[in-house]
FIGU-384316 format. One record per atom (N, C-alpha, C): residue in three letters; x, y, z. Coordinates in pm, whole numbers, padded with zeros to 5 digits, always signed. Layout:
residues N
ALAXYZ...
This chain:
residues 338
UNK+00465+01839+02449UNK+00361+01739+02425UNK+00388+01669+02292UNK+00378+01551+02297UNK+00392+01484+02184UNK+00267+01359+02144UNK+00235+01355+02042UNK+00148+01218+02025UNK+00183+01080+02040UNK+00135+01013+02140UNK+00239+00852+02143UNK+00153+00740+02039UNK+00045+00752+01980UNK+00013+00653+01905UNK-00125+00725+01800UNK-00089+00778+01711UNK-00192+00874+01629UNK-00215+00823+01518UNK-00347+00802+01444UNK-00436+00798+01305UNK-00516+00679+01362UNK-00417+00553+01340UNK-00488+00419+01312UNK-00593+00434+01208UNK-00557+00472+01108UNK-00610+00455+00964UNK-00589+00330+00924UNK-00692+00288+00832UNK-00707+00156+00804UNK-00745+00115+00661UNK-00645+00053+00595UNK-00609+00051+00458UNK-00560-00098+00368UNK-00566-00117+00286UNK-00535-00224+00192UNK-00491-00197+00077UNK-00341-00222+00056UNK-00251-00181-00105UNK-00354-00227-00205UNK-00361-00125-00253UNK-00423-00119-00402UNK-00593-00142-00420UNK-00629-00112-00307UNK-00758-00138-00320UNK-00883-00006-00290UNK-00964+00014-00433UNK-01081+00073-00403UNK-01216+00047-00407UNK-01296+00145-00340UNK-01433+00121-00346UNK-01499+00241-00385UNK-01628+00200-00450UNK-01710+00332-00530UNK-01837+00312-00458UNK-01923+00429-00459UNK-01895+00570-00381UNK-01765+00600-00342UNK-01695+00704-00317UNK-01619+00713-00213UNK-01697+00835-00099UNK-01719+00732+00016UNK-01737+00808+00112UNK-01660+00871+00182UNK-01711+01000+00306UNK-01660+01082+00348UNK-01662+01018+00496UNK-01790+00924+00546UNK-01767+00849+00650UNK-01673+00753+00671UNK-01558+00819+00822UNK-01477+00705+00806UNK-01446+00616+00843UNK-01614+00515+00883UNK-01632+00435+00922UNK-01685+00307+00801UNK-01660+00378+00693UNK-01713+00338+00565UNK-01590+00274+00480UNK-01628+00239+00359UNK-01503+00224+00253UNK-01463+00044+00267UNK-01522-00018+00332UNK-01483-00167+00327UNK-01589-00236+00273UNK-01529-00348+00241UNK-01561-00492+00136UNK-01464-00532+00133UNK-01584-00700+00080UNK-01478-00808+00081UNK-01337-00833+00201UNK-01387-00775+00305UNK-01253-00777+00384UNK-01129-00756+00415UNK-01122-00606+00314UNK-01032-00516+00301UNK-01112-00361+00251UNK-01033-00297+00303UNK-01060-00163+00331UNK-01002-00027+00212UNK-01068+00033+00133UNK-01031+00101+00079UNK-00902+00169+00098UNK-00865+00257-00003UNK-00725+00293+00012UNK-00730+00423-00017UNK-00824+00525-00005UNK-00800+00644-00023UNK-00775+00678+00100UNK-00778+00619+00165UNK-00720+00680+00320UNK-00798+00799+00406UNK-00964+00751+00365UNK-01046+00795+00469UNK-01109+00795+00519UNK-01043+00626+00575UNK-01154+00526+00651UNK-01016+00525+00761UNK-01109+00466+00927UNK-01029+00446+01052UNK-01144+00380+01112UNK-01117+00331+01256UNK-01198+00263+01345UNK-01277+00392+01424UNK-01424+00394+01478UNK-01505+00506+01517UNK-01375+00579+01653UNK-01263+00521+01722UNK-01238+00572+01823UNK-01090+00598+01722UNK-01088+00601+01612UNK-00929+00654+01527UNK-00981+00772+01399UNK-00875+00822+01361UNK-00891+00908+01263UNK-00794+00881+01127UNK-00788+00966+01071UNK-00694+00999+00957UNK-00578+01043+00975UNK-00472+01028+00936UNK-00338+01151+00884UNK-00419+01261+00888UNK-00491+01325+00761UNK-00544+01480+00741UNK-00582+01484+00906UNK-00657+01483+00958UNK-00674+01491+01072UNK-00582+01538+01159UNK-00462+01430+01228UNK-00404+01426+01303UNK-00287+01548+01240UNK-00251+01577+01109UNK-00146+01705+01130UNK-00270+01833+01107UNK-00427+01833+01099UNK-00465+01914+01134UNK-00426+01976+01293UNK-00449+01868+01373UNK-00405+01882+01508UNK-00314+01928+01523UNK-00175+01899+01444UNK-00068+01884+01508UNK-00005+02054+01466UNK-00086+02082+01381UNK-00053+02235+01300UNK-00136+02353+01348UNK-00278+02314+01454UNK-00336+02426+01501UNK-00279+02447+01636UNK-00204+02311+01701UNK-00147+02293+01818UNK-00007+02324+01816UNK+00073+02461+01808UNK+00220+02448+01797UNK+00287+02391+01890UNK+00249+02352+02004UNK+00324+02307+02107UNK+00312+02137+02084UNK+00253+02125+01989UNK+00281+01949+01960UNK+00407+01984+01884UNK+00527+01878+01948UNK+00655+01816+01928UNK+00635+01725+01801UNK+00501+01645+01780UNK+00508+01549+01673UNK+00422+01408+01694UNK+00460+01318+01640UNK+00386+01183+01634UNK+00397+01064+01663UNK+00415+00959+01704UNK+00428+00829+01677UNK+00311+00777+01615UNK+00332+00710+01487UNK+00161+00684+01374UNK+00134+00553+01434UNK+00075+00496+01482UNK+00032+00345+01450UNK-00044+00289+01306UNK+00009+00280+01199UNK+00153+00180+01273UNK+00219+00212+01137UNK+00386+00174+01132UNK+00435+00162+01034UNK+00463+00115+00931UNK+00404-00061+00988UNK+00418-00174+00902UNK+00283-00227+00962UNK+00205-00276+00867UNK+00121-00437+00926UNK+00194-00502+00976UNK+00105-00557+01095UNK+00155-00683+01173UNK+00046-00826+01201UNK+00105-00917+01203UNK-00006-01010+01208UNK-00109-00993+01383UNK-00210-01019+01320UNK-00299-01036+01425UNK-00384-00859+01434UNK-00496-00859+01534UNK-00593-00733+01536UNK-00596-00692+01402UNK-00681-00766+01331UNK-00716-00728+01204UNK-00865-00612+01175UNK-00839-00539+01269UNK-00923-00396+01251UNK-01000-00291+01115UNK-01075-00315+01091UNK-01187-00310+01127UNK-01256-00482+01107UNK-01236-00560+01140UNK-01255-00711+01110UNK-01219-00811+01256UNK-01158-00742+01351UNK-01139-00778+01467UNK-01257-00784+01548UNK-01275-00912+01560UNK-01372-00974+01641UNK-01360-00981+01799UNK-01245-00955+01827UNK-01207-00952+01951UNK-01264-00873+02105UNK-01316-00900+02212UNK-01321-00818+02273UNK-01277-00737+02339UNK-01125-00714+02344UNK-01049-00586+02376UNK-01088-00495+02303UNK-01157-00514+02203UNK-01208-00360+02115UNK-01268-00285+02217UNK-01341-00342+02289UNK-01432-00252+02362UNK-01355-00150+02467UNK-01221-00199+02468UNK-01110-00128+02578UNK-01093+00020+02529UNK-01123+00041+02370UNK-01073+00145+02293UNK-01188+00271+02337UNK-01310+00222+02421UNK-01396+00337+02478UNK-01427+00326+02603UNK-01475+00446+02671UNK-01491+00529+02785UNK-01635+00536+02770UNK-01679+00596+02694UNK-01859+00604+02709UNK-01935+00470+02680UNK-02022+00456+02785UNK-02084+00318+02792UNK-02196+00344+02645UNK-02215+00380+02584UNK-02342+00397+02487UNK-02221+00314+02345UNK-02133+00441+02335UNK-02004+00366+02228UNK-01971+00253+02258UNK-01950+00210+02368UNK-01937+00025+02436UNK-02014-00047+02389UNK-02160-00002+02420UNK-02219-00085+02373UNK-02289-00107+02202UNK-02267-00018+02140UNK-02291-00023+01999UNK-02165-00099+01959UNK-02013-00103+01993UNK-01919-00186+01953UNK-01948-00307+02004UNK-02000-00343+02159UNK-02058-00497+02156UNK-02175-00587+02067UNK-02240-00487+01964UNK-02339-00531+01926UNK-02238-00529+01760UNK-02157-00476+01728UNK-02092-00509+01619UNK-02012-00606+01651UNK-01958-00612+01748UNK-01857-00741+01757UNK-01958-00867+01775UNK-02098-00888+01804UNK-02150-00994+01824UNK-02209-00999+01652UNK-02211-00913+01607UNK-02234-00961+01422UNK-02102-01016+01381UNK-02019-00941+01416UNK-01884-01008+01368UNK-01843-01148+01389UNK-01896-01173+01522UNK-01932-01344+01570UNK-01945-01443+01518UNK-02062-01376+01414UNK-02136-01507+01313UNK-02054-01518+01160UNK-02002-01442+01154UNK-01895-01459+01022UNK-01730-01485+01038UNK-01769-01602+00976UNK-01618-01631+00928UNK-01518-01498+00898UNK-01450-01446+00964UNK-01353-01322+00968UNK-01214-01406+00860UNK-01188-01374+00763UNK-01030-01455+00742UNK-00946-01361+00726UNK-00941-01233+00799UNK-00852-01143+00785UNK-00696-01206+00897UNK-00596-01206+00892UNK-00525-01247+00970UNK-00360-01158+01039UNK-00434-01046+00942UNK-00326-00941+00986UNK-00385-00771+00995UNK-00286-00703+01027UNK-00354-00554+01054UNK-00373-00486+00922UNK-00459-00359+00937UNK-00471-00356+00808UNK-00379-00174+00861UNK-00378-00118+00964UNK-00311-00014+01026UNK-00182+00041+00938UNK-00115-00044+00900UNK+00005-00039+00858UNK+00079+00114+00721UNK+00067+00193+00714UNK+00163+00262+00604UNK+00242+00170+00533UNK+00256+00102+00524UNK+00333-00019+00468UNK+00246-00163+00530UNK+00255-00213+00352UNK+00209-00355+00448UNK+00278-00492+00508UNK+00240-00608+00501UNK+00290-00713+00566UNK+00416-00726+00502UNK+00423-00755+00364UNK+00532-00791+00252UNK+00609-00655+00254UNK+00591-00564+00292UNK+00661-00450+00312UNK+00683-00332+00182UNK+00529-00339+00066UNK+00496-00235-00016UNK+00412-00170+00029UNK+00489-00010-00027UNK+00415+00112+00034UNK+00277+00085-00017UNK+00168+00144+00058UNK+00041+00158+00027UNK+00046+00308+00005UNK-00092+00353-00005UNK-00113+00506-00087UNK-00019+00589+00040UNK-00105+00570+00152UNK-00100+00604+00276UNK+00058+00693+00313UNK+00156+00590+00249UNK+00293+00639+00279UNK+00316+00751+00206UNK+00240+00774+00104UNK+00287+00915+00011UNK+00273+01070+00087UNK+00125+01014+00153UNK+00106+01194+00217UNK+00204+01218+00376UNK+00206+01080+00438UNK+00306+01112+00531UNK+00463+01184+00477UNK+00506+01068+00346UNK+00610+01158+00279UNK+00646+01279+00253UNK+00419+01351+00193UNK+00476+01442+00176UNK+00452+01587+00292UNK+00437+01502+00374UNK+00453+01597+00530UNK+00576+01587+00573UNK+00627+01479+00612UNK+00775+01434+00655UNK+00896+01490+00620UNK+00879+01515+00459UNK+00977+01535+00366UNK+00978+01650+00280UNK+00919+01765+00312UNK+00817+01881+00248UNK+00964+01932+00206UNK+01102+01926+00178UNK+01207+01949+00111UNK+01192+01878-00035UNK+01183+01782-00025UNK+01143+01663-00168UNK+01075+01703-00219UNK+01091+01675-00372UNK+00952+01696-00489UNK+00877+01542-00510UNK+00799+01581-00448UNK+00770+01416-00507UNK+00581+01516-00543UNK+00486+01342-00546UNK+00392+01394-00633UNK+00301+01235-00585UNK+00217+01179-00600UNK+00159+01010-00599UNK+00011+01076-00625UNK-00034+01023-00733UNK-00181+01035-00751UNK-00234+00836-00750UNK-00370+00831-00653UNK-00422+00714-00682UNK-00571+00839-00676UNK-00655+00671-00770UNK-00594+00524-00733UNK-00549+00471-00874UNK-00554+00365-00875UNK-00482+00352-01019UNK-00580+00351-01092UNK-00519+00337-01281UNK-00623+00352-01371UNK-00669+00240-01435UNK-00691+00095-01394UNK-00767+00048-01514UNK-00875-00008-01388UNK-00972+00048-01489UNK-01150+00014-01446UNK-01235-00013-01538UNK-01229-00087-01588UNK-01338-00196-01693UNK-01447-00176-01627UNK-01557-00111-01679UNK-01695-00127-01640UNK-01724-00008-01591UNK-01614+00092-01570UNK-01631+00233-01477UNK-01634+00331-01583UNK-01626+00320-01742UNK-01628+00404-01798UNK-01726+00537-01818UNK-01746+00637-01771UNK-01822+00761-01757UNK-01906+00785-01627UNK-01823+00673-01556UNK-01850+00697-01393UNK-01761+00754-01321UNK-01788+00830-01201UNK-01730+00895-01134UNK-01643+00868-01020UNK-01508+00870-01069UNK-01406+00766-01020UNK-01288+00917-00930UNK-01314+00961-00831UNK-01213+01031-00755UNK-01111+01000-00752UNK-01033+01104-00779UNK-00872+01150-00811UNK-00811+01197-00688UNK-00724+01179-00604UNK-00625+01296-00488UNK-00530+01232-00548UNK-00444+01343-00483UNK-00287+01320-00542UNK-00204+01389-00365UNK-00149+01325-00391UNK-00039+01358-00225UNK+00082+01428-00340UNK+00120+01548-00231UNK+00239+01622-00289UNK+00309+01703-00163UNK+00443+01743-00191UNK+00470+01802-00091UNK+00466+01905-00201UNK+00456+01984-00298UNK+00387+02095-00362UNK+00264+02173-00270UNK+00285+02265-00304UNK+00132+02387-00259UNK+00012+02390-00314UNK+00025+02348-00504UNK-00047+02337-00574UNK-00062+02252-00683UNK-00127+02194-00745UNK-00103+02106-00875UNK-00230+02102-01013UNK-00123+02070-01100UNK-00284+02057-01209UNK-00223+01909-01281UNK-00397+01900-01249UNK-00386+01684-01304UNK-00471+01746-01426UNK-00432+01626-01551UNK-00451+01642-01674UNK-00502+01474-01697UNK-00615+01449-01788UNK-00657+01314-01817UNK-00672+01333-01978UNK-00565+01238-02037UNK-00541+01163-02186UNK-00516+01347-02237UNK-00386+01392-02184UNK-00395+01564-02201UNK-00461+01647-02176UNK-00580+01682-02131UNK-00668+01757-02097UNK-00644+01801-01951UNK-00684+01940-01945UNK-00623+01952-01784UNK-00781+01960-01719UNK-00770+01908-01621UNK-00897+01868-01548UNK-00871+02009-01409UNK-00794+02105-01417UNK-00795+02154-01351UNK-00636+02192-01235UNK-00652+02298-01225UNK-00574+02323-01098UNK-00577+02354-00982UNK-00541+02298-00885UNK-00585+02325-00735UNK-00469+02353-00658UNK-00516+02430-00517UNK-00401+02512-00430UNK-00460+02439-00273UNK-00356+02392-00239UNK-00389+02358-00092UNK-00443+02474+00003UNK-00533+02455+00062UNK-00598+02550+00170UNK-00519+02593+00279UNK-00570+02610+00394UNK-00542+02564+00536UNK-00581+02490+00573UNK-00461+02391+00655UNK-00518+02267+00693UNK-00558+02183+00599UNK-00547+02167+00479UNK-00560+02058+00353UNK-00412+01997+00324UNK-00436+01860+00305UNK-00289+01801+00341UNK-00290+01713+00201UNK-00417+01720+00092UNK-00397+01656-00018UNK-00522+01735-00084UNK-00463+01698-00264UNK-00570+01783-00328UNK-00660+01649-00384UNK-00810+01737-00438UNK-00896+01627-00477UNK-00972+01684-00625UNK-01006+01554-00675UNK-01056+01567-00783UNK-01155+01495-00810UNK-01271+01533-00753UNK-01384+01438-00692UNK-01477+01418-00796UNK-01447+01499-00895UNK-01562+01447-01015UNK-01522+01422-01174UNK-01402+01346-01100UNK-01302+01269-01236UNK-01446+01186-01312UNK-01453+01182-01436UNK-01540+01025-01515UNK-01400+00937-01550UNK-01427+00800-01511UNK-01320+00735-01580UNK-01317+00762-01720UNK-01208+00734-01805UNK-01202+00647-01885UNK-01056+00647-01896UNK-01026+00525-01984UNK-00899+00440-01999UNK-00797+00564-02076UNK-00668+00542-02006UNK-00552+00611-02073UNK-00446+00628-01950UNK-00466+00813-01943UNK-00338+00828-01871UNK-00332+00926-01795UNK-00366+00938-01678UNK-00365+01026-01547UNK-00209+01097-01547UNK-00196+01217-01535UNK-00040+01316-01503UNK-00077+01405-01424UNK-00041+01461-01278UNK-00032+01530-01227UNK+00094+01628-01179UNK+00118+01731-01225UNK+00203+01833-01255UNK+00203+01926-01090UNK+00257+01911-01016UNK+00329+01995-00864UNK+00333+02097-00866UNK+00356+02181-00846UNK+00430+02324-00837UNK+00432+02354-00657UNK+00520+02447-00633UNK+00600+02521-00500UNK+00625+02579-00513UNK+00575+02719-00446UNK+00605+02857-00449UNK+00624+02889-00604UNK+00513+02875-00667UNK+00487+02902-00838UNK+00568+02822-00959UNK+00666+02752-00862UNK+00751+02692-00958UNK+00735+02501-00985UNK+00738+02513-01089UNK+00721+02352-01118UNK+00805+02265-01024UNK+00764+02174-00986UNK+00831+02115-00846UNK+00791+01937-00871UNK+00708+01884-00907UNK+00732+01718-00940UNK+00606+01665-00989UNK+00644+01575-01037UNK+00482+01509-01170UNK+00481+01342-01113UNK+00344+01316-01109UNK+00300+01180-01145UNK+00294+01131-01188UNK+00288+01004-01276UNK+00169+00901-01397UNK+00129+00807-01387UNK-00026+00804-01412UNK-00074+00682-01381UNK-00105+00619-01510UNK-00118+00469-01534UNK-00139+00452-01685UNK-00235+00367-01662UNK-00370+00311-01780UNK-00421+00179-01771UNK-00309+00129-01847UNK-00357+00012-01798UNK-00263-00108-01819UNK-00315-00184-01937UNK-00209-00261-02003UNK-00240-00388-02076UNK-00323-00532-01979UNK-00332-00601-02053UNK-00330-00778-02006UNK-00209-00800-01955UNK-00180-00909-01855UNK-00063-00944-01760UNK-00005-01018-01885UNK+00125-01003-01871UNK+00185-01059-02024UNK+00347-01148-01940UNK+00428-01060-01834UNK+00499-01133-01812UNK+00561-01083-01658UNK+00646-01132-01594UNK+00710-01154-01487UNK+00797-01030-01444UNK+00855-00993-01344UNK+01015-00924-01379UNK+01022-00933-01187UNK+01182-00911-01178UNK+01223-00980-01031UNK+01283-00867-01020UNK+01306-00800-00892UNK+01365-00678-00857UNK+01457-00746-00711UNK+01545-00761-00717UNK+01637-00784-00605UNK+01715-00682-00501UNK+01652-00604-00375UNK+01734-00467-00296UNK+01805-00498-00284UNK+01884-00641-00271UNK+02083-00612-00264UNK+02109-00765-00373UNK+02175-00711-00441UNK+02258-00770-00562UNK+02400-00881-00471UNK+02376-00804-00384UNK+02547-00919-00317UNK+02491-00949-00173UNK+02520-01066-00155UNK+02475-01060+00000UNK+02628-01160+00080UNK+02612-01162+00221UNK+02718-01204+00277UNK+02678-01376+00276UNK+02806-01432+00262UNK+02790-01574+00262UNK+02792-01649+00383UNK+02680-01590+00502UNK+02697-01652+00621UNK+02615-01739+00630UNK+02487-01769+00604UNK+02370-01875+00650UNK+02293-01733+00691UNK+02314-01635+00715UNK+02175-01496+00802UNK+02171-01386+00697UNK+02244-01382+00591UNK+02217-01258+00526UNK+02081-01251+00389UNK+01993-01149+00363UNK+01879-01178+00319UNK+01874-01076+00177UNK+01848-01070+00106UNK+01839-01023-00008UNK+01639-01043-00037UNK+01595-00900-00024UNK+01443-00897-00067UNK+01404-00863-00224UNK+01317-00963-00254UNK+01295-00968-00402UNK+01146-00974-00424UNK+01121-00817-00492UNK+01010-00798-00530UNK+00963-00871-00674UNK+00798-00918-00671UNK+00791-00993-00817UNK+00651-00926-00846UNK+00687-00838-00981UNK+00575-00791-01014UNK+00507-00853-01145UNK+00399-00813-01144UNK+00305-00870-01273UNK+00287-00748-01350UNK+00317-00793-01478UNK+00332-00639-01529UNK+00289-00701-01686UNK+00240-00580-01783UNK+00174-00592-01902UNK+00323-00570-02029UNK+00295-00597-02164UNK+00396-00576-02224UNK+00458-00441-02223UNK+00430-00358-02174UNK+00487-00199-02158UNK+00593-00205-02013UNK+00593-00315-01958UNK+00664-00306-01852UNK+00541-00258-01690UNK+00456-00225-01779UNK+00335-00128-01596UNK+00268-00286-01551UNK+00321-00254-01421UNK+00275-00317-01313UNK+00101-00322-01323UNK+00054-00440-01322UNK-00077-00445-01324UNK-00190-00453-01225UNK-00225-00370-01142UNK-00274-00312-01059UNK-00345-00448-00967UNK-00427-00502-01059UNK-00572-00626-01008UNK-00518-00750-01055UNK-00354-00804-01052UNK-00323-00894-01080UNK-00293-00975-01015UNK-00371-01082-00992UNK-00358-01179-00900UNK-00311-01351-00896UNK-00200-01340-01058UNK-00134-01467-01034UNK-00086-01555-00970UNK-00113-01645-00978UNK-00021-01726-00884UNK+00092-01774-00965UNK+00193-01762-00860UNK+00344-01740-00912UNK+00408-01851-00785UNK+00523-01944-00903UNK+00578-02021-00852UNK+00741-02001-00883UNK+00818-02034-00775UNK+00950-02037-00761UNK+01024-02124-00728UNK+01143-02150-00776UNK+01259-02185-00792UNK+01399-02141-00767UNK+01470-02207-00681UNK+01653-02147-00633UNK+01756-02218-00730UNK+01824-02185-00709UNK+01949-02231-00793UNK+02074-02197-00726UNK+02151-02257-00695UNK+02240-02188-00605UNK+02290-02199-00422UNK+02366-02144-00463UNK+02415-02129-00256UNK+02368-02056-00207UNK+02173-02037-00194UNK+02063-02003-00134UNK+01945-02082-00121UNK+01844-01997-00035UNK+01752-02066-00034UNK+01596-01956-00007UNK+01493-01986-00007UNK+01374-01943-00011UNK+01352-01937+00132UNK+01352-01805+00221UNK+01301-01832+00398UNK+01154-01793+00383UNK+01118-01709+00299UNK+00975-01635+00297UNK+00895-01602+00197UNK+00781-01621+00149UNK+00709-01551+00074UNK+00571-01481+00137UNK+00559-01387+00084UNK+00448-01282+00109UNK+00383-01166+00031UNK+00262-01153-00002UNK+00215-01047-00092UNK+00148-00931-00002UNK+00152-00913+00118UNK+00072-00773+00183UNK-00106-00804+00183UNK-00153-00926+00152UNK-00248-00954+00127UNK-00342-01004+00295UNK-00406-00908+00368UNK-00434-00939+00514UNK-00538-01087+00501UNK-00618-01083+00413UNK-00715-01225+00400UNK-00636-01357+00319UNK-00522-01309+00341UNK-00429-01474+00257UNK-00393-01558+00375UNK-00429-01674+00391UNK-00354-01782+00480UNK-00268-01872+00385UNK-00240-01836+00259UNK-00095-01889+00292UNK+00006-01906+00340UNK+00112-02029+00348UNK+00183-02013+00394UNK+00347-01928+00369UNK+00384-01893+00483UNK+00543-01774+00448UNK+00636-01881+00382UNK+00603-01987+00439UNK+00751-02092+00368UNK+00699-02148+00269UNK+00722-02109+00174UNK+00623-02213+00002UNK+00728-02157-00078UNK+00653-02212-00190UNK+00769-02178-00325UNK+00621-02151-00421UNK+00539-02063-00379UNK+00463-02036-00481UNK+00359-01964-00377UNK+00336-01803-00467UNK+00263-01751-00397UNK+00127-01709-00504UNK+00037-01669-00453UNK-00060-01541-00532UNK-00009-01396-00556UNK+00023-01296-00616UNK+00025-01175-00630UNK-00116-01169-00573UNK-00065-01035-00497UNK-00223-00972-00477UNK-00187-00769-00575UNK-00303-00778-00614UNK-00283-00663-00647UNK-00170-00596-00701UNK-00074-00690-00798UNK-00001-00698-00889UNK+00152-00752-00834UNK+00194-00745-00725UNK+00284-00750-00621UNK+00306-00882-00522UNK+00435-00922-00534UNK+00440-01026-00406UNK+00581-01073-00378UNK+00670-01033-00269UNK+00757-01074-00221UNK+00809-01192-00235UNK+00955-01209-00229UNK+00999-01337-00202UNK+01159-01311-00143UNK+01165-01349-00006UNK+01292-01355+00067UNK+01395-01428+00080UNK+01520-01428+00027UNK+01638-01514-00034UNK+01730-01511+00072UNK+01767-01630+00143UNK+01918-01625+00212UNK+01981-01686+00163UNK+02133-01665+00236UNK+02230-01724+00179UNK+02244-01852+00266UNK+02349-01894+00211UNK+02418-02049+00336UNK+02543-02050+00326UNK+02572-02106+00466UNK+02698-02025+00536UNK+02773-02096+00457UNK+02894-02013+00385UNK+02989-02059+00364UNK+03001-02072+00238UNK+02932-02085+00166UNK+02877-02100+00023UNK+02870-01998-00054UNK+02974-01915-00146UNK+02969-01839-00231UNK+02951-01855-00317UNK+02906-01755-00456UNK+02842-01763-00586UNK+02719-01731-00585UNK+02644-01760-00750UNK+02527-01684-00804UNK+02446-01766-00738UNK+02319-01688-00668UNK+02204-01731-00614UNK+02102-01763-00730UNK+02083-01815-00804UNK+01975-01781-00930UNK+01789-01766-00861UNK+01735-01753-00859UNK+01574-01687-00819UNK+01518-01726-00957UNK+01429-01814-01001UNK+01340-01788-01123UNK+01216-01832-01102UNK+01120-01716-01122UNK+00965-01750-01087UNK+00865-01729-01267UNK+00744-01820-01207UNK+00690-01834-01346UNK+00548-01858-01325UNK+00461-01862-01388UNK+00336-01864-01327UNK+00248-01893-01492UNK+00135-02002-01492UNK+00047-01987-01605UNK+00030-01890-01684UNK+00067-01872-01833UNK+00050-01807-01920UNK+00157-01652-01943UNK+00231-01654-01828UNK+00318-01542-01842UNK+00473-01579-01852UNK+00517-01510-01945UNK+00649-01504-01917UNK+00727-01532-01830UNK+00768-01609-01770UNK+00881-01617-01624UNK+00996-01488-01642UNK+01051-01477-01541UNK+01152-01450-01517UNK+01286-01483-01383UNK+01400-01430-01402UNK+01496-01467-01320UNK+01559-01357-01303UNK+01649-01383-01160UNK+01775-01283-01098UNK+01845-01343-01071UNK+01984-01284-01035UNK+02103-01353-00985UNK+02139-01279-00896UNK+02169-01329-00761UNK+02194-01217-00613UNK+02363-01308-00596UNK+02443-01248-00566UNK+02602-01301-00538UNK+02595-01326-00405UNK+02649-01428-00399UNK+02675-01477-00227UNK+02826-01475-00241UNK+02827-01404-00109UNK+03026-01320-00168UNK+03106-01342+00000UNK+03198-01420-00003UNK+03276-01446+00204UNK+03311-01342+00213UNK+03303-01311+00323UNK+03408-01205+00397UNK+03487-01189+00390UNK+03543-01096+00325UNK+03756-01108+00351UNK+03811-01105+00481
């Protein structure tokens, strides 16, 4: 037996909401959906959930998650659509989803993509991908505590801490202080720290496996957005007209940290024997367009996709810049075939 389409958890990079509820029919605003990852649609669940299942059930083989990536369109929990109602069997659940989809009616919906995704549209991990990691990958040390730390206005409020680990146990520490150590249960697939108070500094969460130190976190507040920086996954690309070089553009403070709630708009420029096919920030309520030369960061982050042209070797130059920050640039090689 195997699972052919399991969680449909429903999520938005970098985004939280206070309370954090335990209902996980809860956790949305503004038209995106919290990111602690324990919100789903009434007929979906969670990850924790589904390898609860999959670990009391030994004869489950495993999973297929829906979904891996956002995709455009069924923008769930925001889907107005009436195939929702396909997702139930009991006429009572039918009809409480027809009476939400007829509220949903009267509002302008501008969501335009899924929010399902472990990864989103622009193709940055959300929280979501860490605890699958650290199920997937329970060889690896890894560690991811959200959500992030700067909260202006949240100071001595009660701002919840989990941390995904493929560790057994961990102790998170705030501005040095250890806030404690915790041991995964049975059936607990992340630890929590539910009665964190903000305040500004520096979140570390310390791993351990089988007693032994095994991998650390850090979360930092951030500065003011101060300047630019371009991250390019392939430095050389082929000089055909089809080969693509993805370039991440983050907003980041003078320390170099990515700034969590930064939502510049950022404009670009080519130089070179390339060209601009795409831009995108993972942002499900953006109707901008993919072909522009200037996007919004959402939530500190926003893609930009570089091809080459056939035939045409040399430096691709990329330089983006945006009001009041620093610009920056890359150079990707457009290199022929021997």
């Amino acid at each position: 037996l195997f699972a052919s389409e399991t969680a449909s958890t429903v999520s938005s990079r970098g985004e939280y909401f206070f309370p954090v509820e335990e209902d996980k029919d809860k956790g949305k605003a503004d038209f995106q959906v919290s990111s602690y990852d324990l919100y789903a649609p009434r007929w979906a669940t969670t990850p924790d959930a589904e390898f609860k299942g999959q670990d009391e059930f030994q004869f489950t083989a495993g999973e297929f998650v829906w979904t891996g990536f956002d995709y455009l369109g069924e923008p769930t929990p925001y889907n107005a659509d009436v195939t929702n109602l396909l997702n139930f069997s009991d006429p009572s659940a039918q009809a409480r989803m027809s009476e939400e989809l007829k509220s949903l009616g009267r509002i302008l919906v501008p969501s335009r993509s899924s929010y399902f995704g472990i990864v989103d549209l622009a193709g940055f991990k959300k929280d979501r991908f860490y605890i699958y990691q650290a199920r997937w990958r329970a060889e690896l040390p890894m560690a991811h505590i959200l959500p992030h730390w700067n909260w202006p206005g949240r100071e001595g409020q009660v701002t919840p801490v989990h941390v995904y680990t493929s560790g057994d146990e961990a102790e998170l520490f705030l501005n040095g202080r250890t806030l404690g150590r915790k041991k995964k249960g049975p059936f607990e697939y992340r630890l929590r720290w539910d009665d964190v108070k903000y305040e500004p500094g520096e979140l570390r969460v310390v791993a351990y496996k089988n007693g032994r130190r095994w991998a650390e976190d850090v979360v930092k507040t951030t500065g003011p957005a101060e300047r630019l920086t371009l991250k390019a996954d392939r430095a050389t690309i082929g000089a055909d007209g089809s080969d693509l070089s993805f370039v991440t553009v983050s907003v980041v403070d003078k320390n170099g940290l990515t700034v969590p709630r930064a939502k510049n708009r950022i404009h670009f420029e080519v130089f070179g024997p390339g060209e601009i096919v795409a831009v995108d920030n993972g942002d499900a309520t953006s109707h901008e367009s993919f072909q522009s030369k200037e996007r919004a960061a959402y939530n500190g982050l926003c893609l930009v996709v570089i091809r080459s042209k056939a035939g045409a070797a040399g430096g691709i130059q990329l330089r983006a810049y945006s009001e009041a920050l620093k610009s920056a640039d890359v150079t990707i090689k457009s290199r022929r075939a021997r």
